[in-house]
N, CA, C, O and CB atoms as a CASP TS submission, in Angstrom:
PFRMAT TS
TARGET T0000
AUTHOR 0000-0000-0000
METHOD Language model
MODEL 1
PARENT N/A
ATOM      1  N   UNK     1       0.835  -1.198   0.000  1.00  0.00           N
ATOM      2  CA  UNK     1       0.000   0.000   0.000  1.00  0.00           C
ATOM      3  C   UNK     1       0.869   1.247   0.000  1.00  0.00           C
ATOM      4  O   UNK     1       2.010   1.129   0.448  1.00  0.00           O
ATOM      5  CB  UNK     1      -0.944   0.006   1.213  1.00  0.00           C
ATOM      6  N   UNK     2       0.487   2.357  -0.423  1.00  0.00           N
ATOM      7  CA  UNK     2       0.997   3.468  -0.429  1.00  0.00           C
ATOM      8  C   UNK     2       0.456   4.199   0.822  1.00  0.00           C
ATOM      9  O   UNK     2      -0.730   4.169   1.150  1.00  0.00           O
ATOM     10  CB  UNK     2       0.766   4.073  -1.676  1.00  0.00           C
ATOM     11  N   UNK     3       1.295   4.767   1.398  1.00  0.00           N
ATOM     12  CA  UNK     3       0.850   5.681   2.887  1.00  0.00           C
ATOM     13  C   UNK     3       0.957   7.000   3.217  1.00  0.00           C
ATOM     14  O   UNK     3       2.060   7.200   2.708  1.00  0.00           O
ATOM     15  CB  UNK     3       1.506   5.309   3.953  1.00  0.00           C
ATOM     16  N   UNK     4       0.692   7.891   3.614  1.00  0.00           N
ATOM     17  CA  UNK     4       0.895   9.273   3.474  1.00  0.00           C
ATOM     18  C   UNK     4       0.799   9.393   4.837  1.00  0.00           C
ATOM     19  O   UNK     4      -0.184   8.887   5.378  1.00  0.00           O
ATOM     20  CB  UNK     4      -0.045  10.146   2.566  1.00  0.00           C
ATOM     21  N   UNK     5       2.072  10.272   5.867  1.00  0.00           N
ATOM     22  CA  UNK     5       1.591  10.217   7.115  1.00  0.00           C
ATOM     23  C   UNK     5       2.102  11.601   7.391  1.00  0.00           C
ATOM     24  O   UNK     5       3.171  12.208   7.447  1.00  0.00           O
ATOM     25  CB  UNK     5       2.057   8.987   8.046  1.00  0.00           C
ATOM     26  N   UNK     6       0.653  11.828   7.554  1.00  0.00           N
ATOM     27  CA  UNK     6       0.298  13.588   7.528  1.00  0.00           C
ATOM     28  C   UNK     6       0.916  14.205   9.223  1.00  0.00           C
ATOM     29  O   UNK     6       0.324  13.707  10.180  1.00  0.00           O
ATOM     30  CB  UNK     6      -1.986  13.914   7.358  1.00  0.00           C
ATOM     31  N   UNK     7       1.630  14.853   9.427  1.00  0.00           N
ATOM     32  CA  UNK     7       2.336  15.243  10.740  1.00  0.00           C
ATOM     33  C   UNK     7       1.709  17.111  10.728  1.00  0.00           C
ATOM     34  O   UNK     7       2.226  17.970  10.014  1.00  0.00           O
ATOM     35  CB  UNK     7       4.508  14.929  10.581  1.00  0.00           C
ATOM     36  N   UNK     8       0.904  17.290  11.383  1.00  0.00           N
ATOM     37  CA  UNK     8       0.217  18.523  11.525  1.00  0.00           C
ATOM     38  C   UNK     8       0.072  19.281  12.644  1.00  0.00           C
ATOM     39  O   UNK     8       0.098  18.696  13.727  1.00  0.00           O
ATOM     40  CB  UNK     8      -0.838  18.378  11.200  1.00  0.00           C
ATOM     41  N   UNK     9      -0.102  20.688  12.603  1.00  0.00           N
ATOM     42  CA  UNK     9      -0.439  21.759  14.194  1.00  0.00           C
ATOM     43  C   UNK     9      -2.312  21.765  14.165  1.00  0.00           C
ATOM     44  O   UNK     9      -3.051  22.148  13.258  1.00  0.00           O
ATOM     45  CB  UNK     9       0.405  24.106  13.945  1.00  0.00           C
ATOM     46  N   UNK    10      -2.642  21.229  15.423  1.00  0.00           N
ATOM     47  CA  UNK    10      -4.384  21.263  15.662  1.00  0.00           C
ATOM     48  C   UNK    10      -4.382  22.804  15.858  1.00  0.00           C
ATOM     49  O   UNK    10      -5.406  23.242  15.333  1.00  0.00           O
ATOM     50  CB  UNK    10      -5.162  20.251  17.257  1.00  0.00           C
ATOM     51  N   UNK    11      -3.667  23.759  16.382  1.00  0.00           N
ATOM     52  CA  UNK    11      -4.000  24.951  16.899  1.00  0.00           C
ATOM     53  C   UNK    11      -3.978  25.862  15.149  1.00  0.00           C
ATOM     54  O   UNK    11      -4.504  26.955  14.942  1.00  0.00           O
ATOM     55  CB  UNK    11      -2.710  25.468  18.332  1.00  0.00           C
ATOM     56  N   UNK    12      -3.296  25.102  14.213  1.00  0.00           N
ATOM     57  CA  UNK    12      -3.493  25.926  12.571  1.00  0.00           C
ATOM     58  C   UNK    12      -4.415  25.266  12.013  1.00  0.00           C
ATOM     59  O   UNK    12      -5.207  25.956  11.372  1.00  0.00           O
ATOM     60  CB  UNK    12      -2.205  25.933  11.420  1.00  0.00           C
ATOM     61  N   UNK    13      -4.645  23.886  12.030  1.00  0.00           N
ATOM     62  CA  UNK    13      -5.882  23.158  10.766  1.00  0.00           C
ATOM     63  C   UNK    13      -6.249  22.173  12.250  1.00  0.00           C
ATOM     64  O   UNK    13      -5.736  22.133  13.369  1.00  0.00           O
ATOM     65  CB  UNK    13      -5.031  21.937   8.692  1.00  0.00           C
ATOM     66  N   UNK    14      -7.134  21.609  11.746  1.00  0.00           N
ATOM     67  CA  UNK    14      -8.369  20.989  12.449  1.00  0.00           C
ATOM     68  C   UNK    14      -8.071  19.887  11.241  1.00  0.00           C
ATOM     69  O   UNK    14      -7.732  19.986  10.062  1.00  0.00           O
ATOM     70  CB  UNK    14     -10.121  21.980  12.600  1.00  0.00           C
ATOM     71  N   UNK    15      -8.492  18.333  12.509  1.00  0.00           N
ATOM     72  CA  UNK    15      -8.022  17.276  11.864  1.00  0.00           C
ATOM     73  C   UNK    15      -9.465  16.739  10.932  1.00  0.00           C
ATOM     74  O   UNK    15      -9.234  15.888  10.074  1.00  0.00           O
ATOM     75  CB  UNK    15      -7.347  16.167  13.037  1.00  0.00           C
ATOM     76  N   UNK    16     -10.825  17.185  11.076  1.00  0.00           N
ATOM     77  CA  UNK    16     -11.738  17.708  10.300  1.00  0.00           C
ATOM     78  C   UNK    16     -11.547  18.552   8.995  1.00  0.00           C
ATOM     79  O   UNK    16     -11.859  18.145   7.875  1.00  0.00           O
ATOM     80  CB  UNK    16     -12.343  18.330  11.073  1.00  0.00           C
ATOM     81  N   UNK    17     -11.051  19.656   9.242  1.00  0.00           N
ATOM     82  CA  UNK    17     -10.425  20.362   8.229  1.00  0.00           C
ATOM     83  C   UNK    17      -9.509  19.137   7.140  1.00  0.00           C
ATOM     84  O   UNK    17      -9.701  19.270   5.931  1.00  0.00           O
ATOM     85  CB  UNK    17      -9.393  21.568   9.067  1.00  0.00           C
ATOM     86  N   UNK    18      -8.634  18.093   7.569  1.00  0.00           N
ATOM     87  CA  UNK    18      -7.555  17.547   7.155  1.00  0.00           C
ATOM     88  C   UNK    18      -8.757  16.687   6.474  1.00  0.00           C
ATOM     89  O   UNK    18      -8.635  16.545   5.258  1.00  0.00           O
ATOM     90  CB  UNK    18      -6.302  16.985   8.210  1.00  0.00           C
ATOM     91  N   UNK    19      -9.631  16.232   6.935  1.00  0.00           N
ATOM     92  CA  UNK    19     -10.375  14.754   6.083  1.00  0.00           C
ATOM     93  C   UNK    19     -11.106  15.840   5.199  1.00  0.00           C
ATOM     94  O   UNK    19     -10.977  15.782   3.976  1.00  0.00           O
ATOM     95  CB  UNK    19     -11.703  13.347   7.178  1.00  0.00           C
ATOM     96  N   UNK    20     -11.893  16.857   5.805  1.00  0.00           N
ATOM     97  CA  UNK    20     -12.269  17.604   4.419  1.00  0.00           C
ATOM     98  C   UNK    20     -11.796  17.261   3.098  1.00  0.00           C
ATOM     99  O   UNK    20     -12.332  16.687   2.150  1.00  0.00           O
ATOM    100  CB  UNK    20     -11.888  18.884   4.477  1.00  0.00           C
ATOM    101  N   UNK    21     -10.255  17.936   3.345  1.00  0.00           N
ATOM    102  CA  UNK    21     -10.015  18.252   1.919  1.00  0.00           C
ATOM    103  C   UNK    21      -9.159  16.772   1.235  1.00  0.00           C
ATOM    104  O   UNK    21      -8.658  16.616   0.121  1.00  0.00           O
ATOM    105  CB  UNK    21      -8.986  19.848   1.843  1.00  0.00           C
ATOM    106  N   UNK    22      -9.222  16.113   2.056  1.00  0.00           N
ATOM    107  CA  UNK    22      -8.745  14.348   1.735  1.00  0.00           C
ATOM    108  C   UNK    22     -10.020  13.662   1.257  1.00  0.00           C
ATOM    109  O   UNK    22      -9.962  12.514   0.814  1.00  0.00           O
ATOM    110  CB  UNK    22      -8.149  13.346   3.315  1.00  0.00           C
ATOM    111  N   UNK    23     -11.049  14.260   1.324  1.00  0.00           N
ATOM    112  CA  UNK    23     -12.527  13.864   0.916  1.00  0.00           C
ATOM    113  C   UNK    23     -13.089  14.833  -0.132  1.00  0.00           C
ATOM    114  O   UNK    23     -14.313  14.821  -0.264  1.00  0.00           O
ATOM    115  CB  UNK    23     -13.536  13.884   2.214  1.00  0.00           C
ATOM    116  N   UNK    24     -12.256  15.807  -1.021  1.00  0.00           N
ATOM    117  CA  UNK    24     -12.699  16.760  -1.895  1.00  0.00           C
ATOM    118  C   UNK    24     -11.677  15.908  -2.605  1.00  0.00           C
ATOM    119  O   UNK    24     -12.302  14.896  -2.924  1.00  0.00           O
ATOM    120  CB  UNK    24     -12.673  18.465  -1.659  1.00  0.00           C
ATOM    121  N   UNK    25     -10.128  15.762  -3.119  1.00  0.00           N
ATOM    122  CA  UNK    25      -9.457  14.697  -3.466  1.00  0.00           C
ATOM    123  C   UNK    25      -9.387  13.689  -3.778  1.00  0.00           C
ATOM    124  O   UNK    25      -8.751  13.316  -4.764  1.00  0.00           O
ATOM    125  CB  UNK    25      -9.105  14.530  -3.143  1.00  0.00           C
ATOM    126  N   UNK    26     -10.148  12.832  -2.873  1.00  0.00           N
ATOM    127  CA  UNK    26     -10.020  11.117  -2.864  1.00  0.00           C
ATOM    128  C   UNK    26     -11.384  10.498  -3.289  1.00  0.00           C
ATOM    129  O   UNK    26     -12.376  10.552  -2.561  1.00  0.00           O
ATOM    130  CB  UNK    26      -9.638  10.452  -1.219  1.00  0.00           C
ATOM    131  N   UNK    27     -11.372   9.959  -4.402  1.00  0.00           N
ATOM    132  CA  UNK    27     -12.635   9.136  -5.041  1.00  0.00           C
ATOM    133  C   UNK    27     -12.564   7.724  -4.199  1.00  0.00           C
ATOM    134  O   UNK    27     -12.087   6.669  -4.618  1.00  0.00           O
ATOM    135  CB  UNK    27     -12.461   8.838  -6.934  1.00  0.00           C
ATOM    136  N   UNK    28     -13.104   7.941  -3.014  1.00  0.00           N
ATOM    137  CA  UNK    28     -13.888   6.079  -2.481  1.00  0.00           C
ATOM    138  C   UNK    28     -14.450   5.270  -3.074  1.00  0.00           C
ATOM    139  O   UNK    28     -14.459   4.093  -2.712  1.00  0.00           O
ATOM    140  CB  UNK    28     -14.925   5.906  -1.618  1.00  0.00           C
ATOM    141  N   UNK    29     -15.131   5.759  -4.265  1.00  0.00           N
ATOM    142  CA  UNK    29     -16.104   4.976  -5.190  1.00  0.00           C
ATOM    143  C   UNK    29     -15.180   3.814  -6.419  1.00  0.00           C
ATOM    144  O   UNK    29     -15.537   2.723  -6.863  1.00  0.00           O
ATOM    145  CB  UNK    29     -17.090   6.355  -6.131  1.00  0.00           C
ATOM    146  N   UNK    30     -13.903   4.622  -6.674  1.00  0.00           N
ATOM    147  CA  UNK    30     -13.226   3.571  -7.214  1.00  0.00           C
ATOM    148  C   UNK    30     -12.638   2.789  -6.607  1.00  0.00           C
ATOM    149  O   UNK    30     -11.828   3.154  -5.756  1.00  0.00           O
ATOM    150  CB  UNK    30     -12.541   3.821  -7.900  1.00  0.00           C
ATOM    151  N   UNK    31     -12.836   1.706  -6.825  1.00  0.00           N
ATOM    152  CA  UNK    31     -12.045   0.211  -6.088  1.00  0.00           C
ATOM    153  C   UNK    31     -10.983   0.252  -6.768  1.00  0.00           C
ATOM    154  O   UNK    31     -10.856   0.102  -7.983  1.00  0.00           O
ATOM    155  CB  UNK    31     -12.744  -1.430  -6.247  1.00  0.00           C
ATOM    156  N   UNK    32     -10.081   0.490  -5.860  1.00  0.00           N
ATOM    157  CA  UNK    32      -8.678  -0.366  -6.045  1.00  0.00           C
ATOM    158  C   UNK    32      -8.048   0.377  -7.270  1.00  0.00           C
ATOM    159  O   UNK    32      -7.389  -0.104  -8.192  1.00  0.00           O
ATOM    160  CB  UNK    32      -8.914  -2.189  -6.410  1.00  0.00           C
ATOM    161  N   UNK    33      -8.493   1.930  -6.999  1.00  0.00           N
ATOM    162  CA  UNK    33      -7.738   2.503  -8.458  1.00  0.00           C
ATOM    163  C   UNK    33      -7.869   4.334  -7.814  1.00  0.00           C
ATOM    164  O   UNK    33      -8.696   4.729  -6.992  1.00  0.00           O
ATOM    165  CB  UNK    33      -9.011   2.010 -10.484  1.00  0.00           C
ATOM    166  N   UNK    34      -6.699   5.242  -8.551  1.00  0.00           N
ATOM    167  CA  UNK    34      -7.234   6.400  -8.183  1.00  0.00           C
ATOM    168  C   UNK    34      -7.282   7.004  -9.361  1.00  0.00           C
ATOM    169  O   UNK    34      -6.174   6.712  -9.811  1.00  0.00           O
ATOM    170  CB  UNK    34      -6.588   7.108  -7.181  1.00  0.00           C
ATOM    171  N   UNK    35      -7.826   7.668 -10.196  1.00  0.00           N
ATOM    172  CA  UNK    35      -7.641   8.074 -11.344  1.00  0.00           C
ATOM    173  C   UNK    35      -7.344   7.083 -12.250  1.00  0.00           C
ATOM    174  O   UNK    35      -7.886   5.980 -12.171  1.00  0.00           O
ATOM    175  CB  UNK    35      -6.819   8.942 -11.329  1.00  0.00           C
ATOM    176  N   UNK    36      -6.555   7.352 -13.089  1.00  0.00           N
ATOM    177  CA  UNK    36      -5.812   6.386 -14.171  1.00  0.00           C
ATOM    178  C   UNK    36      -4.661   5.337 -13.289  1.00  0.00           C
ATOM    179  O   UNK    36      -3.974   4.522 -13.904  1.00  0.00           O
ATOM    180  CB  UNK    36      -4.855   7.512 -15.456  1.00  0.00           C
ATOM    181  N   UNK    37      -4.558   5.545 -11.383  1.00  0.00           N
ATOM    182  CA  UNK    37      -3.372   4.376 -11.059  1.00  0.00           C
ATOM    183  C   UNK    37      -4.337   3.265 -10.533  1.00  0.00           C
ATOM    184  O   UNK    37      -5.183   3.571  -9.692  1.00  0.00           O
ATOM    185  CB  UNK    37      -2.028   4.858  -9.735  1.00  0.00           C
ATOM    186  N   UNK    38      -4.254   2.180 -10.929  1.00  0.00           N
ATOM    187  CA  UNK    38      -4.715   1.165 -10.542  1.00  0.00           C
ATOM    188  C   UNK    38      -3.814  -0.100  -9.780  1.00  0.00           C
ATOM    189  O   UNK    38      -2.870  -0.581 -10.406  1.00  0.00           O
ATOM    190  CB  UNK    38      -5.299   0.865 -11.606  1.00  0.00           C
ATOM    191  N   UNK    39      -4.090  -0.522  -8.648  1.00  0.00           N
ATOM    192  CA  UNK    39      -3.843  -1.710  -7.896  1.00  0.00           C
ATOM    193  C   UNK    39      -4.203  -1.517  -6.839  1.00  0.00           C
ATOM    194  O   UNK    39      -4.626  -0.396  -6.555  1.00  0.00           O
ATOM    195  CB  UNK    39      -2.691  -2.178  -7.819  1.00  0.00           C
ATOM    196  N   UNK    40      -4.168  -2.434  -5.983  1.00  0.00           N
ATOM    197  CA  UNK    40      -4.538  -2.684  -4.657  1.00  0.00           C
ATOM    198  C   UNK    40      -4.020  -1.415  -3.756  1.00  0.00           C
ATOM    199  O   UNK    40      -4.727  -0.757  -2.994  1.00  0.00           O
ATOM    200  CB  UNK    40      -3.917  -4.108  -4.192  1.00  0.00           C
ATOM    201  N   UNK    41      -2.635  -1.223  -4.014  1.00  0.00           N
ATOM    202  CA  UNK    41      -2.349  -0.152  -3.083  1.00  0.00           C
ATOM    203  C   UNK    41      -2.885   1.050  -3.375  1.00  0.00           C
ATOM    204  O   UNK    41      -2.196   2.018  -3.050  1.00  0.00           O
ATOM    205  CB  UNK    41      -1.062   0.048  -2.931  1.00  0.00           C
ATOM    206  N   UNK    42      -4.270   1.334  -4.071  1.00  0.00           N
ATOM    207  CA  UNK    42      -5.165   2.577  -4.422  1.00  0.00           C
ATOM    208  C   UNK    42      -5.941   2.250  -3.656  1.00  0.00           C
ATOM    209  O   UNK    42      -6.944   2.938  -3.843  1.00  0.00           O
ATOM    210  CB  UNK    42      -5.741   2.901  -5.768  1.00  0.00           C
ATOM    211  N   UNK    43      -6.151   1.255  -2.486  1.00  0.00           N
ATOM    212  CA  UNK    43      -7.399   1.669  -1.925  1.00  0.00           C
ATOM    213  C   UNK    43      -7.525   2.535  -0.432  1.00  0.00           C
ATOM    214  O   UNK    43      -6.628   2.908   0.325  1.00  0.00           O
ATOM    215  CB  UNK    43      -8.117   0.391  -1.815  1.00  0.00           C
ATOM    216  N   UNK    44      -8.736   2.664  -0.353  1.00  0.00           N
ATOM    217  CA  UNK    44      -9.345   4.161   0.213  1.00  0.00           C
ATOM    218  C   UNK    44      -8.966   3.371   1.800  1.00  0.00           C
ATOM    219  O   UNK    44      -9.428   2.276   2.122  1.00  0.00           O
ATOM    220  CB  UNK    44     -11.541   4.749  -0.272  1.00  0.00           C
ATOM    221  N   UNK    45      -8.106   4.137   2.593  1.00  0.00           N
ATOM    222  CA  UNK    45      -7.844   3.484   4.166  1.00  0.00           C
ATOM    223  C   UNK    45      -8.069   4.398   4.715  1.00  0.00           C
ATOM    224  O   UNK    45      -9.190   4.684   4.295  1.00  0.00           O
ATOM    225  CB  UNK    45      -6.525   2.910   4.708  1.00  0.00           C
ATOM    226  N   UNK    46      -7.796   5.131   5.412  1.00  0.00           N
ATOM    227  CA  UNK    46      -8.047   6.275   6.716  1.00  0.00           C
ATOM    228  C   UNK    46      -6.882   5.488   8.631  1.00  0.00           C
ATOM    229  O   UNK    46      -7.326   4.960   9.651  1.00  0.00           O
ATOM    230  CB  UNK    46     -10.692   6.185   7.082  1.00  0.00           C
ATOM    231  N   UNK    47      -5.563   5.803   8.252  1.00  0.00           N
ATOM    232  CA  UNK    47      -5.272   5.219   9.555  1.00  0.00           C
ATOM    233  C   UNK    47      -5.366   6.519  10.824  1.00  0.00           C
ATOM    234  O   UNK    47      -4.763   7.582  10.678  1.00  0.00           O
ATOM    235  CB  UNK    47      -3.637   4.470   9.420  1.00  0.00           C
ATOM    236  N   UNK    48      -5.890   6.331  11.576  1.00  0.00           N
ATOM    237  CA  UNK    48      -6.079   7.130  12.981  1.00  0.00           C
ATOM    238  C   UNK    48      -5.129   7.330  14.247  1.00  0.00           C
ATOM    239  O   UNK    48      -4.158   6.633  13.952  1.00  0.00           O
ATOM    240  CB  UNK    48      -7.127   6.558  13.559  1.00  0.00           C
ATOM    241  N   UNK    49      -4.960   7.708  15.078  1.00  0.00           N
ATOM    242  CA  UNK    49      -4.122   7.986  16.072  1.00  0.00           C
ATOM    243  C   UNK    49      -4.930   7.539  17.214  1.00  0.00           C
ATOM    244  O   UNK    49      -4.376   6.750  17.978  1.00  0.00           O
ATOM    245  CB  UNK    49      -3.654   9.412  16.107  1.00  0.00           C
ATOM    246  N   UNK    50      -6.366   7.962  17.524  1.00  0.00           N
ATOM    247  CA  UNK    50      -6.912   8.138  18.589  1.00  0.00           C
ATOM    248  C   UNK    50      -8.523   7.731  18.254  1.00  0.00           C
ATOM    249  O   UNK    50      -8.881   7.668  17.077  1.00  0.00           O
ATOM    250  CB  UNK    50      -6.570   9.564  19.082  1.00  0.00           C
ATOM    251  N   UNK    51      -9.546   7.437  19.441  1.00  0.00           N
ATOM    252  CA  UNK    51     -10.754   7.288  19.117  1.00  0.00           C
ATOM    253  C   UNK    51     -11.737   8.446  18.233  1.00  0.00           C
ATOM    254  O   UNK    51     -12.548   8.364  17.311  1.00  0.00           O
ATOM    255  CB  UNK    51     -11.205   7.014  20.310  1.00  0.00           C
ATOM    256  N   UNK    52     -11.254   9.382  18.946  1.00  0.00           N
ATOM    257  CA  UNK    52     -11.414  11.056  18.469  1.00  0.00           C
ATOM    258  C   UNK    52     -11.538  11.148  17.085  1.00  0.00           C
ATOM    259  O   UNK    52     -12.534  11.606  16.525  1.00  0.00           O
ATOM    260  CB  UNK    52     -10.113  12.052  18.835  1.00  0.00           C
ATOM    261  N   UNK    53     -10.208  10.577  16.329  1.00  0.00           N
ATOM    262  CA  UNK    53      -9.981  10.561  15.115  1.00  0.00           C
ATOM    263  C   UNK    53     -11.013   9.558  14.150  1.00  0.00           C
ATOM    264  O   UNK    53     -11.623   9.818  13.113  1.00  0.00           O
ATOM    265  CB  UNK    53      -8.593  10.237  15.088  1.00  0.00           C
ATOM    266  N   UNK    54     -10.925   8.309  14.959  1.00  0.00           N
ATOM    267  CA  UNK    54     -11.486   7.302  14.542  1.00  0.00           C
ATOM    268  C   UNK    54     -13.118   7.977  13.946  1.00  0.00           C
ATOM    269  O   UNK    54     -13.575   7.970  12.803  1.00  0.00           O
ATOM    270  CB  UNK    54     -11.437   6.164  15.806  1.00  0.00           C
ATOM    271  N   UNK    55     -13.565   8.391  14.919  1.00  0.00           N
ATOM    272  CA  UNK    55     -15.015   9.018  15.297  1.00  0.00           C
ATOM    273  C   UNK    55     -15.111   9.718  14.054  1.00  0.00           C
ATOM    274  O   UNK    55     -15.743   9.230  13.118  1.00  0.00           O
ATOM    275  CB  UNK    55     -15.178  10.067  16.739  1.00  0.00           C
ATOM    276  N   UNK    56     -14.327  11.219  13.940  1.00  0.00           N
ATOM    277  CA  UNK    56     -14.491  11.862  13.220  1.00  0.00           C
ATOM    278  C   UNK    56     -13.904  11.199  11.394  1.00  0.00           C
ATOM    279  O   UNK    56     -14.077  11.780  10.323  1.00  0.00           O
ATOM    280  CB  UNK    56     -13.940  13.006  13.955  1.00  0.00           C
ATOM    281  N   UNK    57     -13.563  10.531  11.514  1.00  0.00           N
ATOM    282  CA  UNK    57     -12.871   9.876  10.236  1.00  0.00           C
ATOM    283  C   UNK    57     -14.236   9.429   9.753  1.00  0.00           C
ATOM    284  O   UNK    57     -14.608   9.947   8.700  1.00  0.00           O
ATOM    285  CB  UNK    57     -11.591   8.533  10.472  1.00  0.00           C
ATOM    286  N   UNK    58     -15.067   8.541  10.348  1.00  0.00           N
ATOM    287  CA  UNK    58     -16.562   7.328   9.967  1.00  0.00           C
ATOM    288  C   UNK    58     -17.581   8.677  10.334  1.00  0.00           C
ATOM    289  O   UNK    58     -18.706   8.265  10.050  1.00  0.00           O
ATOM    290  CB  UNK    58     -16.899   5.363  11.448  1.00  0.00           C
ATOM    291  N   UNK    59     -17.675   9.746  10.711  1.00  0.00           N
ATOM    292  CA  UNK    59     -18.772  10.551  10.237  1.00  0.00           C
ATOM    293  C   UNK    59     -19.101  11.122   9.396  1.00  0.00           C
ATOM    294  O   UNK    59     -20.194  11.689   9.424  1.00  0.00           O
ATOM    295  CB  UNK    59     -18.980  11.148  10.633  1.00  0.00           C
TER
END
């Protein structure tokens, strides 16, 4: 899989703010592809830190 591990200030962006615009970006609807890249490591994950996150990630 491909991973992106976003290291951020809560007191400048809001980790809401962060899935926002990871959810204006990221097509969920394609399986296993993002655009024109296709394989397995295109699919849609969300890894979390905390329940907090968890919460706000599945709302």
């Amino acid at each position: 899989n491909e991973v992106v591990r976003v290291v951020y200030d809560p007191s400048v962006v809001s980790y809401e703010e962060l899935l926002r615009v990871f959810w204006e970006v990221h097509d969920p609807t394609q399986f296993m592809r993002q655009g024109n890249d296709i394989g397995t490591q295109y699919r849609s994950e969300i890894y979390v830190y905390d329940d907090a996150q968890r919460a706000a990630a599945e709302a």
